[in-house]
N, C-alpha and C positions, 0 to 999 in steps of 0.2 A: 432573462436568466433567473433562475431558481437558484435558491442557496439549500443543500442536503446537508443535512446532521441529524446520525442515526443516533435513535434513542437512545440513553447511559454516558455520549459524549461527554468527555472532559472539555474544560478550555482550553482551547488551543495557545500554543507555546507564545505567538506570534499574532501578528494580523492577517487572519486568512480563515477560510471556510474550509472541513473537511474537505467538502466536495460543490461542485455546482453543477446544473443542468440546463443544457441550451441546444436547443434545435434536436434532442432526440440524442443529446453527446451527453456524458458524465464524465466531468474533469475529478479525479481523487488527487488533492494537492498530498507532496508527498510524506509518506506516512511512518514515522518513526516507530520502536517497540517502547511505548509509551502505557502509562496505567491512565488513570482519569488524573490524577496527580500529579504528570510530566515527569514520571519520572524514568529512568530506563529500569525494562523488566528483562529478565533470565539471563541477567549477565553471566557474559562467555558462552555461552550458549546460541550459533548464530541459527542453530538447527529450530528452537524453539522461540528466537526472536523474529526470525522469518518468518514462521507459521503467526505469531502475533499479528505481526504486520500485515499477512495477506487477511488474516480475519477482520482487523477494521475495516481495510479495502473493502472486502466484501458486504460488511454490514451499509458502506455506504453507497455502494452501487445498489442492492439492495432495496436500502430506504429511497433511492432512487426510482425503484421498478425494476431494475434487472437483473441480472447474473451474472454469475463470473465468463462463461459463458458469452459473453459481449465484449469482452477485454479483447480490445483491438490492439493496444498499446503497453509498456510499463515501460519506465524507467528506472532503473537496477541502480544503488549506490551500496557499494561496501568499503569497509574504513580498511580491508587485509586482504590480499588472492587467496592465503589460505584456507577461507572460509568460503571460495567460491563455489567449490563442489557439495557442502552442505545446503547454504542456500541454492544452488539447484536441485538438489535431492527435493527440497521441499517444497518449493515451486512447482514442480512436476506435480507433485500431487493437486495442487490446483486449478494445472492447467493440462488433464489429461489427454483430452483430442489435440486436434489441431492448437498450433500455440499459437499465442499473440505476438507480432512484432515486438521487438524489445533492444535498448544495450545494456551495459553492465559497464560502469566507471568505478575506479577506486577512487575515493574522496575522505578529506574528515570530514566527520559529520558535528552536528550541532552539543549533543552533550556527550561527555568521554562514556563509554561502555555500550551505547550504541552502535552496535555492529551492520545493518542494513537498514538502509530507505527504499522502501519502493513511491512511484508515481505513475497512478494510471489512467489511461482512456477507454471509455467504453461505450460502443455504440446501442443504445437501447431503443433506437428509434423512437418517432415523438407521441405524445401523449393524446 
């Protein structure tokens, strides 16, 4: 197992690695709208803390070797339904062809103003 952390990283909240890499899979543990600082960014805004979120995703699939593009899997968490149809609005844009498997669960999330987590899998095949 490789551990992935794409340059500019902050500390993470918790004990755990952005991402990891094993047999050609990239695990992105899941990823809050967070700044380097932990803190949450574009509150009430779930339109632009989605897009946040998919852009670490991607930097660490990425520093990984791959693309988005490879995203077999995500794990969807929102803290409201009403914000579901923005977080797809901008989802789509990341995932224009063919999507990747996915659910969507409403949960709290870890710090208040936090509006979506994503968690992804992506197959990049091995190195």
């Amino acid at each position: 197992m490789e551990i992935v952390v794409p340059a500019g990283s902050g500390k993470p909240l918790a004990p755990y690695s952005p991402g990891t890499l094993a047999d050609g899979v990239v695990y992105v543990s899941g990823t809050l709208p967070f700044d380097k600082d932990n803190n949450v960014v574009h509150l009430d805004d779930p339109k632009a803390q989605t897009r946040h979120v998919l852009d670490i995703i991607k930097s660490v699939i990425e520093a990984a070797g791959g693309t988005m593009a490879d995203v077999t899997m995500n794990h969807v968490f929102v803290t409201d339904w009403a914000n579901y149809g923005a977080v797809n609005e901008v989802y789509a844009e990341y995932f224009p062809g063919d999507k990747p498997a996915r659910y969507c669960v409403k949960v709290e999330l870890v710090k208040p103003g936090a509006l979506v987590e994503i968690a992804t899998v992506a197959h990049i095949g091995k190195k």
